[in-house]
C-alpha positions as CSV (number, residue, x, y, z in Angstrom):
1,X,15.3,8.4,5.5
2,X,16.8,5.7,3.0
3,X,19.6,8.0,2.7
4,X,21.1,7.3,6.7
5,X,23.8,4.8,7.4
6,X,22.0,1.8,7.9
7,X,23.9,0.9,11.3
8,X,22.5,4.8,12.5
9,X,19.1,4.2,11.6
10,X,19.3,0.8,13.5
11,X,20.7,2.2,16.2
12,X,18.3,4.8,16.6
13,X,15.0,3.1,16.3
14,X,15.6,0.6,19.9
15,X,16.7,3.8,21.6
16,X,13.1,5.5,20.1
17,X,11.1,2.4,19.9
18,X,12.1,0.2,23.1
19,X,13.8,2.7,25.5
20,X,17.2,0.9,25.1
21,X,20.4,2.6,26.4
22,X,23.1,3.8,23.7
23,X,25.2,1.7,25.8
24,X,23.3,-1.6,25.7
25,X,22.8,-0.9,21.8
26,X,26.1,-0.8,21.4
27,X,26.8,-4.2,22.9
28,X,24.0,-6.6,20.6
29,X,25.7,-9.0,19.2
30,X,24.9,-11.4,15.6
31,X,23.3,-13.7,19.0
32,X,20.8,-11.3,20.3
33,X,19.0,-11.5,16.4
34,X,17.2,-14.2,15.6
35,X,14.9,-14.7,12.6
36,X,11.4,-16.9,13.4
37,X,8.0,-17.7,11.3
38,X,6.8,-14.3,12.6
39,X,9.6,-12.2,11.4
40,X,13.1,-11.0,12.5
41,X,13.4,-11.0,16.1
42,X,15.5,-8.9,18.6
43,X,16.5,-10.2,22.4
44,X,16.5,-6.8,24.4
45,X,15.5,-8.5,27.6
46,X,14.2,-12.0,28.5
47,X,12.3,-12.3,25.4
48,X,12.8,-11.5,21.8
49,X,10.6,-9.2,20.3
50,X,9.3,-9.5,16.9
51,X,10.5,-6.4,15.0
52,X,8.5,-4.1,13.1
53,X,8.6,-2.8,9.5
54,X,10.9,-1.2,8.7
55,X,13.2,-2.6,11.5
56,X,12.9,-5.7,10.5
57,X,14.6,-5.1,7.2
58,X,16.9,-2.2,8.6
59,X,18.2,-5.2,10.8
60,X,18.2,-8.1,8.0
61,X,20.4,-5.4,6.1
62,X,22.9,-4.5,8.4
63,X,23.6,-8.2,9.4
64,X,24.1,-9.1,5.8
65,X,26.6,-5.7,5.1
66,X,27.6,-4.7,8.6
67,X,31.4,-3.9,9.4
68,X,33.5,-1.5,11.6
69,X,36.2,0.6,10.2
70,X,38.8,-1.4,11.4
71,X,37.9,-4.5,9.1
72,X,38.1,-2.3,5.6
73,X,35.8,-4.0,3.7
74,X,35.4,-7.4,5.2
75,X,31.6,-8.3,6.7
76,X,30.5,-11.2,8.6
77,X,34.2,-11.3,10.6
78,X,32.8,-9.6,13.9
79,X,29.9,-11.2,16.4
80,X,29.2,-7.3,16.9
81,X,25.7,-5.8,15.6
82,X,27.4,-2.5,15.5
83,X,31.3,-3.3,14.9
84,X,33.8,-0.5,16.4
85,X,37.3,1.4,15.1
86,X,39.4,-1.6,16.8
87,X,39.7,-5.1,15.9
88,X,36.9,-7.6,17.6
89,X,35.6,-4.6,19.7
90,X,31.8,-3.0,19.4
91,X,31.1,0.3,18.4
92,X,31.9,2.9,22.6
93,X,28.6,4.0,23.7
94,X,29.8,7.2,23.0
95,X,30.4,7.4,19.8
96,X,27.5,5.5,19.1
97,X,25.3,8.1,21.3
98,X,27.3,11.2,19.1
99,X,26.6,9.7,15.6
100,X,22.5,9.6,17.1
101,X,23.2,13.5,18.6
102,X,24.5,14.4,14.5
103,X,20.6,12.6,13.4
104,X,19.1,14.9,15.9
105,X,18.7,11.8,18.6
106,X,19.4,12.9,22.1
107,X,19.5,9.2,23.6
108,X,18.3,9.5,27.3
109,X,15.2,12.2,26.3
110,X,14.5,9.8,23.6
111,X,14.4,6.4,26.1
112,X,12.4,8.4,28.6
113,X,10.2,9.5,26.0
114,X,9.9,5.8,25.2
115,X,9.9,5.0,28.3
116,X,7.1,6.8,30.0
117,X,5.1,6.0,26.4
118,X,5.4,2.2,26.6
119,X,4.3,2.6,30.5
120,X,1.3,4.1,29.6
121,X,0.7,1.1,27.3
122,X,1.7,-1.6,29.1
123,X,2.3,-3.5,32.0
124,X,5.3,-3.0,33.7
125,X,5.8,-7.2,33.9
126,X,5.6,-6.8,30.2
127,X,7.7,-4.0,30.3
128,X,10.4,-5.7,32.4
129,X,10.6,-9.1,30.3
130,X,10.6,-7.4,27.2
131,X,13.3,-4.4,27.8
132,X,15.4,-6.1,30.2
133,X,14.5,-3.7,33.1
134,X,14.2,-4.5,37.2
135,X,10.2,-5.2,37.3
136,X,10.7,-2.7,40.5
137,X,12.1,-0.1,37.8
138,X,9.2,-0.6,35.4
139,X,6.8,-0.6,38.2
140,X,8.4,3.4,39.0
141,X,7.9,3.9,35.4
142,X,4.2,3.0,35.2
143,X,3.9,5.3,38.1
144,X,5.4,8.0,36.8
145,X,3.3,7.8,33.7
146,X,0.0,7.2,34.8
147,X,0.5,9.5,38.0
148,X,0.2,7.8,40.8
149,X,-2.2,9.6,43.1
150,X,-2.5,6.6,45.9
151,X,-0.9,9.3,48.5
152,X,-2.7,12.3,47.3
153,X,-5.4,12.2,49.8
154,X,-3.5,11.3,53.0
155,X,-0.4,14.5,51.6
156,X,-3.1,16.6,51.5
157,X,-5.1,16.1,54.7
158,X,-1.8,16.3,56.5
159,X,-1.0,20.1,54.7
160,X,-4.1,22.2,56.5
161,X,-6.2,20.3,58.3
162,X,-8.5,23.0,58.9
163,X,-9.1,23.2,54.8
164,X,-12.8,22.4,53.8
């Protein structure tokens, strides 16, 4: 919708698209882009990913026009993807995560949405390196996806062993 805040829209689509937390969103800095042969690429974890349409230009856009209330008027002062109300500060979590709840975003259904989506798709090494997560978290993920039925057998013989 070319009619949201650009900084929303940007904010919204890691939380939708990568399972990133409101907070961690909050905190990208000018650092965490970086533009390559491929395209515009964001660091969430270990490695950057390459951004999709219409990411890519959401991102490109709000680098080149971003500022926080505080600066009236001035871009390019703060290292802050998302610039806050005060002075050399990024946008709280929390009124990052309200501004999403006003575009009909709930942040934490959304990431576990995302989350149990992109551990149906992938594995969870990927998953680790690529969203910043504990490869023992995105190995609970995966599990939690896919349904891990490795105990089923040995719960259910131990219920009624007289069952046929």
């Amino acid at each position: 919708d070319d009619t949201l805040n650009t900084a929303d829209r940007v904010a919204g689509l890691p939380v939708l698209l990568y399972a990133q937390r409101v907070s961690a969103i909050a905190r990208l800095t000018l650092a965490h882009v970086e533009p390559s042969a491929d395209g515009l690429r964001l660091r969430l974890g270990a490695r950057a990913l390459v951004l999709p349409q219409p990411l890519d230009d959401l991102v490109s856009r709000l680098v080149a026009s971003r500022h926080g209330h505080a600066s009236l008027g001035k871009t390019g002062t703060s290292p802050w993807l998302l610039p806050g109300g005060q002075p050399g500060r990024p946008i709280s979590a929390s009124r990052l995560a309200e501004r999403l709840r006003d575009l009909g975003i709930y942040a934490g259904t959304a990431r576990t949405a995302a989350l149990m989506q992109l551990a149906t798709e992938l594995p969870a090494g990927v998953i680790a390196k690529m969203l910043g997560l504990h490869f023992k978290v995105a190995v609970e993920w995966q599990k939690a996806a896919s349904g891990d039925w490795t105990g089923y057998a040995a719960d259910y013989s131990r219920d009624d062993p007289g069952r046929s």
